[in-house]
C-alpha positions as a LaTeX table, in Angstrom:
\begin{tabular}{lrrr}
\hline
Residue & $x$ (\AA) & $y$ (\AA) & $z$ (\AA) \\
\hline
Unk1 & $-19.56$ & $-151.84$ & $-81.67$ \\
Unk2 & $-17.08$ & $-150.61$ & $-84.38$ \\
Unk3 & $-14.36$ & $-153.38$ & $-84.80$ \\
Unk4 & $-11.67$ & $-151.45$ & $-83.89$ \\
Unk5 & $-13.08$ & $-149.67$ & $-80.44$ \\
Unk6 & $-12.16$ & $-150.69$ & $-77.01$ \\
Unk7 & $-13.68$ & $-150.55$ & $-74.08$ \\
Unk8 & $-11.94$ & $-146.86$ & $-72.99$ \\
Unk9 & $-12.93$ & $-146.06$ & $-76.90$ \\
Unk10 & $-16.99$ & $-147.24$ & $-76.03$ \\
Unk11 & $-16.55$ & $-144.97$ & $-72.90$ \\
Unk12 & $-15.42$ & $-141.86$ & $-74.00$ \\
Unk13 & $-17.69$ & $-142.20$ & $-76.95$ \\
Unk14 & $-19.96$ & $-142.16$ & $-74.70$ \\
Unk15 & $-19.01$ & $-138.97$ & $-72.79$ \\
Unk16 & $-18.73$ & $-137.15$ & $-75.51$ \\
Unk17 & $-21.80$ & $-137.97$ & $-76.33$ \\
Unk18 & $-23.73$ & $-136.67$ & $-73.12$ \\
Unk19 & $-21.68$ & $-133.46$ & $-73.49$ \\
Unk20 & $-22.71$ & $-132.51$ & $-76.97$ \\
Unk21 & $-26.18$ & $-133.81$ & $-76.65$ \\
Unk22 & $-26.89$ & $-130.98$ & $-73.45$ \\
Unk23 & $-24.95$ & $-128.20$ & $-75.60$ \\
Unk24 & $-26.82$ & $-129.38$ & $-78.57$ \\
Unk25 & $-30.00$ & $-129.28$ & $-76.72$ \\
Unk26 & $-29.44$ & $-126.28$ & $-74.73$ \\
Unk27 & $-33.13$ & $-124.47$ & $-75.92$ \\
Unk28 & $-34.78$ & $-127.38$ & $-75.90$ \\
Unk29 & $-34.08$ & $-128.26$ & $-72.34$ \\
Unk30 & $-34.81$ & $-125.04$ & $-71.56$ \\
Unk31 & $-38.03$ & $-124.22$ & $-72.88$ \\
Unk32 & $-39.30$ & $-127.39$ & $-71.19$ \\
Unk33 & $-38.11$ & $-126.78$ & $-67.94$ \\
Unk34 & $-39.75$ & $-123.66$ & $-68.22$ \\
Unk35 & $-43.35$ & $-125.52$ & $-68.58$ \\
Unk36 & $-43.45$ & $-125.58$ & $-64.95$ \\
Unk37 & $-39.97$ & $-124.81$ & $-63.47$ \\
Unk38 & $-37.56$ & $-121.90$ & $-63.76$ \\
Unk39 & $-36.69$ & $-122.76$ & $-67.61$ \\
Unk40 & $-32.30$ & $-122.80$ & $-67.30$ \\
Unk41 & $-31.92$ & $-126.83$ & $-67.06$ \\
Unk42 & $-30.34$ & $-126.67$ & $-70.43$ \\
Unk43 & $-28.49$ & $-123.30$ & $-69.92$ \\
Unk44 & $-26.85$ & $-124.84$ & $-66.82$ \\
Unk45 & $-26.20$ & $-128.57$ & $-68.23$ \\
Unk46 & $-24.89$ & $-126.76$ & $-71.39$ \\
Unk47 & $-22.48$ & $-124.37$ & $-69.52$ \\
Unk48 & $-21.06$ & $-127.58$ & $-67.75$ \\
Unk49 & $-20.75$ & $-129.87$ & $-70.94$ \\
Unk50 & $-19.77$ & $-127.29$ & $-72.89$ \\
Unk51 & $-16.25$ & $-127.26$ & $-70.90$ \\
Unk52 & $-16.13$ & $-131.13$ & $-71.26$ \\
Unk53 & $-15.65$ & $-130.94$ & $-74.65$ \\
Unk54 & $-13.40$ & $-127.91$ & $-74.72$ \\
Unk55 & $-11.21$ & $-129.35$ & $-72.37$ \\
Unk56 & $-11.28$ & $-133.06$ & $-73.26$ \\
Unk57 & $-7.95$ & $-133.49$ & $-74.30$ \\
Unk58 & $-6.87$ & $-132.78$ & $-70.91$ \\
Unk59 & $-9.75$ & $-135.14$ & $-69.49$ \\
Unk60 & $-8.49$ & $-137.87$ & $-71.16$ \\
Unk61 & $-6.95$ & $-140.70$ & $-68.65$ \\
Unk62 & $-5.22$ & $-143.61$ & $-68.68$ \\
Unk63 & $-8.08$ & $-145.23$ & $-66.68$ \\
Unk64 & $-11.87$ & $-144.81$ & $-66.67$ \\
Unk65 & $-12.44$ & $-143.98$ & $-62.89$ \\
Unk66 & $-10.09$ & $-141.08$ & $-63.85$ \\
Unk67 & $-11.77$ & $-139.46$ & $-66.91$ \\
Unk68 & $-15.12$ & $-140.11$ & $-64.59$ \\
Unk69 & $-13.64$ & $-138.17$ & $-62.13$ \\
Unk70 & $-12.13$ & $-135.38$ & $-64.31$ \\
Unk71 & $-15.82$ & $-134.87$ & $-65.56$ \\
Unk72 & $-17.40$ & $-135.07$ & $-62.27$ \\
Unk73 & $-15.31$ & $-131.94$ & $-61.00$ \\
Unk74 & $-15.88$ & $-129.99$ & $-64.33$ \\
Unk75 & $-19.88$ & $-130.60$ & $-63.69$ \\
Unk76 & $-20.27$ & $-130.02$ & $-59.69$ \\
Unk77 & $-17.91$ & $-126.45$ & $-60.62$ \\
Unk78 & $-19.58$ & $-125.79$ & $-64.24$ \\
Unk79 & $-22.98$ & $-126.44$ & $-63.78$ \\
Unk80 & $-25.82$ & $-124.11$ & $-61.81$ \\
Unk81 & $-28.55$ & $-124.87$ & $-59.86$ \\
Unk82 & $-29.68$ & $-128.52$ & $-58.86$ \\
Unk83 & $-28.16$ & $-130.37$ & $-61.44$ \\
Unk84 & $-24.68$ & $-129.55$ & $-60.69$ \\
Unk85 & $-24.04$ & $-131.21$ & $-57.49$ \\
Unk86 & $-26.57$ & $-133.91$ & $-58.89$ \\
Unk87 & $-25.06$ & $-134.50$ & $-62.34$ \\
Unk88 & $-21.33$ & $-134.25$ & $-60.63$ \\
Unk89 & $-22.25$ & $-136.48$ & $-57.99$ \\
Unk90 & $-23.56$ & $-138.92$ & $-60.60$ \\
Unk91 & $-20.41$ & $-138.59$ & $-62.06$ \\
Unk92 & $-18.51$ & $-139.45$ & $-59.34$ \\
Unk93 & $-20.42$ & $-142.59$ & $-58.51$ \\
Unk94 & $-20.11$ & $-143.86$ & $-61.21$ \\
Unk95 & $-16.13$ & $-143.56$ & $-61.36$ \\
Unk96 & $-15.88$ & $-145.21$ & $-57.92$ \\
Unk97 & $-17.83$ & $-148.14$ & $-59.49$ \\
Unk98 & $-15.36$ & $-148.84$ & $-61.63$ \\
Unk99 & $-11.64$ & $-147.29$ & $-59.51$ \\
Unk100 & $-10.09$ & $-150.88$ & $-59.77$ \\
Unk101 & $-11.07$ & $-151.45$ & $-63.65$ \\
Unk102 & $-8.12$ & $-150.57$ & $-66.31$ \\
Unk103 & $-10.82$ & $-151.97$ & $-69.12$ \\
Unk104 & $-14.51$ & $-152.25$ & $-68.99$ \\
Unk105 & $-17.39$ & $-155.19$ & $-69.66$ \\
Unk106 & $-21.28$ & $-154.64$ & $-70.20$ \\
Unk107 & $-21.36$ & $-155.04$ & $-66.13$ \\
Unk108 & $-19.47$ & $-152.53$ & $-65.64$ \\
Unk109 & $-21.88$ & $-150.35$ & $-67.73$ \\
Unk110 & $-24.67$ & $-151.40$ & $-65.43$ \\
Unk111 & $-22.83$ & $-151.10$ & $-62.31$ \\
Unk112 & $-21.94$ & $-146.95$ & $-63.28$ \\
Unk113 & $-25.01$ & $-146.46$ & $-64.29$ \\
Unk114 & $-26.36$ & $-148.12$ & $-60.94$ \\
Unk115 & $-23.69$ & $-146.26$ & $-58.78$ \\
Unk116 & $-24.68$ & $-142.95$ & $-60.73$ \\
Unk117 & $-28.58$ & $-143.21$ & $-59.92$ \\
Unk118 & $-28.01$ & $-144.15$ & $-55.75$ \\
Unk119 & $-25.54$ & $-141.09$ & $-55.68$ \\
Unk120 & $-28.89$ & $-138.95$ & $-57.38$ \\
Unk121 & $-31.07$ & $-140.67$ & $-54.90$ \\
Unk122 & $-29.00$ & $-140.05$ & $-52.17$ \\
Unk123 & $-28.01$ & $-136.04$ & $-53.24$ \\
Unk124 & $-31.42$ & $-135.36$ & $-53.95$ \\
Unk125 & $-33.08$ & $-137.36$ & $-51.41$ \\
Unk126 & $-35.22$ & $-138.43$ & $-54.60$ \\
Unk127 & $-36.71$ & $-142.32$ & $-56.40$ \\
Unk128 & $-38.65$ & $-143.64$ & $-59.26$ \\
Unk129 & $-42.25$ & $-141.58$ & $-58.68$ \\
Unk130 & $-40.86$ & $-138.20$ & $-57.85$ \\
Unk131 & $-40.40$ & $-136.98$ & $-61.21$ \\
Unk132 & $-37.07$ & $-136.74$ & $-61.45$ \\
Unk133 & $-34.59$ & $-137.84$ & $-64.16$ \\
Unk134 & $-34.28$ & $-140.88$ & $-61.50$ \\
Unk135 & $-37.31$ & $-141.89$ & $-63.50$ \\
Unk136 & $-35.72$ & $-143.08$ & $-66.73$ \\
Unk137 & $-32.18$ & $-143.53$ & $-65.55$ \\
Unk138 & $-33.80$ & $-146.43$ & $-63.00$ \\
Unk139 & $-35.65$ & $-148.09$ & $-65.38$ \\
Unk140 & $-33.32$ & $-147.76$ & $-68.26$ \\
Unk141 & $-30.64$ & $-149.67$ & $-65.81$ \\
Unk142 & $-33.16$ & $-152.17$ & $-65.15$ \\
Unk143 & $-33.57$ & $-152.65$ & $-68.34$ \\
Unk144 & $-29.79$ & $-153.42$ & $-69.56$ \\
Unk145 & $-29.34$ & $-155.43$ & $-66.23$ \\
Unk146 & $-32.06$ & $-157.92$ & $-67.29$ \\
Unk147 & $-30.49$ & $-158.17$ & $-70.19$ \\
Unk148 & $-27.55$ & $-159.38$ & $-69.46$ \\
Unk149 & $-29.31$ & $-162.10$ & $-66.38$ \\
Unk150 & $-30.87$ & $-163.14$ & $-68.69$ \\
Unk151 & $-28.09$ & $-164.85$ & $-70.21$ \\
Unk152 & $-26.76$ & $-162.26$ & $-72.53$ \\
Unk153 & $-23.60$ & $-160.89$ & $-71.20$ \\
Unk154 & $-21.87$ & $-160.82$ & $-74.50$ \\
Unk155 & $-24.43$ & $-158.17$ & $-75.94$ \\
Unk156 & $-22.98$ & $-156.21$ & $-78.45$ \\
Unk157 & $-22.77$ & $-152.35$ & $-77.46$ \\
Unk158 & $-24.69$ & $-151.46$ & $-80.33$ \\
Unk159 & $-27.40$ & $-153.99$ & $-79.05$ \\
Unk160 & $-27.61$ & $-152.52$ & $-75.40$ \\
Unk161 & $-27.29$ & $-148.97$ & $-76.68$ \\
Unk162 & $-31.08$ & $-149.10$ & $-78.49$ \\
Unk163 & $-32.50$ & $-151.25$ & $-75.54$ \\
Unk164 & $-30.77$ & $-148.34$ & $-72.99$ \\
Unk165 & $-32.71$ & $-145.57$ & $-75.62$ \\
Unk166 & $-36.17$ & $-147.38$ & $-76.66$ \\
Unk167 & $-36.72$ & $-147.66$ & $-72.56$ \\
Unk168 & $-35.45$ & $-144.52$ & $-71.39$ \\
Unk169 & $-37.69$ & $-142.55$ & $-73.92$ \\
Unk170 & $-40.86$ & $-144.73$ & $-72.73$ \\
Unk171 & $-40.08$ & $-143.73$ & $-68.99$ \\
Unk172 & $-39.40$ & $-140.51$ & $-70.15$ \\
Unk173 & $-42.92$ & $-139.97$ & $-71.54$ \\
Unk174 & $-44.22$ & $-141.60$ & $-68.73$ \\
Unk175 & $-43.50$ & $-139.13$ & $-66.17$ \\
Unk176 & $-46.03$ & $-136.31$ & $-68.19$ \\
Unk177 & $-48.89$ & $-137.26$ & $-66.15$ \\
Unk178 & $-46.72$ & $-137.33$ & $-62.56$ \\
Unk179 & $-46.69$ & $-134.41$ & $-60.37$ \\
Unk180 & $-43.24$ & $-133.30$ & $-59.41$ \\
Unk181 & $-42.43$ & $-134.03$ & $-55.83$ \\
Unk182 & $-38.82$ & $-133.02$ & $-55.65$ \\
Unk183 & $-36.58$ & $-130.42$ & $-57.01$ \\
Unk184 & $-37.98$ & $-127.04$ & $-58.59$ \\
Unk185 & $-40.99$ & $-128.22$ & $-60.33$ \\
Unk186 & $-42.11$ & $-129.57$ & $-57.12$ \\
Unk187 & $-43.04$ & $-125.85$ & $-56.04$ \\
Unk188 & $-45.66$ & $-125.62$ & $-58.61$ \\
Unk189 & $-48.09$ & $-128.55$ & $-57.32$ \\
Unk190 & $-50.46$ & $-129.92$ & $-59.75$ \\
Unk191 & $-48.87$ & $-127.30$ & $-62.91$ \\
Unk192 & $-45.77$ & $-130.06$ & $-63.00$ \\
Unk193 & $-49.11$ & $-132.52$ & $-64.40$ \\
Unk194 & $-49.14$ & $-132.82$ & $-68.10$ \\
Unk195 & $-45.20$ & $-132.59$ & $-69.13$ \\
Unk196 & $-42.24$ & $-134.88$ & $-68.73$ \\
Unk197 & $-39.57$ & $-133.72$ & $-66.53$ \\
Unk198 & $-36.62$ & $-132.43$ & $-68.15$ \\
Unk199 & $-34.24$ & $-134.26$ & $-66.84$ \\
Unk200 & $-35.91$ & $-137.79$ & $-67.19$ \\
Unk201 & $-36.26$ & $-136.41$ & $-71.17$ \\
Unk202 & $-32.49$ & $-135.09$ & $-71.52$ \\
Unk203 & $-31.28$ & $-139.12$ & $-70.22$ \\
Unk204 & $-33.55$ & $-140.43$ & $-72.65$ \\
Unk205 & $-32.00$ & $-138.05$ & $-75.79$ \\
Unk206 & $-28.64$ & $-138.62$ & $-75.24$ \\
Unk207 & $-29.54$ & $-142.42$ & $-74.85$ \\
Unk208 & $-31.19$ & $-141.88$ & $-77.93$ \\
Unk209 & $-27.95$ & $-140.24$ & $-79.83$ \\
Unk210 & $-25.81$ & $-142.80$ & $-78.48$ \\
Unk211 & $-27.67$ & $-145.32$ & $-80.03$ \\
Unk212 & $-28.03$ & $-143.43$ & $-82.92$ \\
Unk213 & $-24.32$ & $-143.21$ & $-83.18$ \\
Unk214 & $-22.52$ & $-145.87$ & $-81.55$ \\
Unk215 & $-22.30$ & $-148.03$ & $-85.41$ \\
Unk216 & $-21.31$ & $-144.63$ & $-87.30$ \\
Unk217 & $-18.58$ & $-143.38$ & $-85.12$ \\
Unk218 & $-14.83$ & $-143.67$ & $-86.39$ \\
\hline
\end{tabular}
């Protein structure tokens, strides 16, 4: 990580981040929901972010449980559809994860991220298999858990950022041959076969951009 960040720096990087990769990525979203769902995944997310980052000046808290929080309302209000309640509730998790923590570790990371994807499995009354964005949020959680067991826990942000990207991309791709058995793509049947869901993509390019970003940020 930069020299100069802290831990509330790393996190709101990170926010900011998410938001301005779904308004960025509004059409592209969009046209691949529309493969085989109702094509406004990336109209919605966008509307939502889009308000994060006008906003974020009042967002900004004194603790990270707060900004969480502040973002979680903005999404579940902002955001159409599905992924509102979905997105806000992941949100939400992720800030009680973390209520008691004035600064943040790697752990903490994993335990949002963890927190974030049982509050999607419990909202959508979805797991890994159904096609969901569970599918590469899951693994990608996995994947920065076992690498701090595995005697790493001083990994450098930058470090966990491309492992968090390289595996949420390959789960990403790897829900193109599953059929969709849960939210809107799951009323087309066999049509979902043969494209990644959205959702599982969208985790996958803002892990990407973070990564991309997280040594060239001020």
């Amino acid at each position: 990580m930069p020299s100069s960040s802290t831990p509330a720096d790393d996190l709101a990087f990170v926010v900011r981040t998410l938001a301005r990769t779904a308004v960025d990525n509004e059409r592209a979203f969009s046209d691949l929901d529309a493969v085989a769902g109702d094509g406004d995944f990336g109209y919605s997310l966008a509307r939502g972010f889009e308000i994060v980052l006008a906003d974020w000046d009042s967002l900004v808290s004194e603790t990270p449980a707060e900004l969480l929080k502040k973002v979680a309302l903005v999404i579940s209000k902002r955001v159409g559809g599905t992924s509102g309640p979905l997105w806000g509730t992941a949100f939400l998790r992720a800030a009680g994860a973390v209520k008691d923590r004035p600064e943040l570790n790697a752990a903490d990371a994993v335990a949002m991220l963890r927190a974030a994807a049982e509050g999607i499995k419990a909202r959508g009354k979805s797991d890994v298999g159904d096609k969901t964005l569970l599918d590469a949020l899951i693994p990608m959680t996995d994947a920065l858990e076992r690498r701090l067991a595995d005697g790493e826990p001083t990994a450098g942000g930058a470090e966990l950022a491309a492992l968090a990207a390289t595996t949420a991309r390959a789960a990403a791709d790897a829900t193109a041959p599953m059929q969709a058995r849960r939210g809107r793509q799951s009323y087309t049947g066999e049509r979902s076969i043969g494209s990644p869901d959205p959702g599982a993509v969208a985790v996958a390019v803002m892990a990407e951009r973070i990564a991309a970003e997280w040594d060239a940020r001020d």
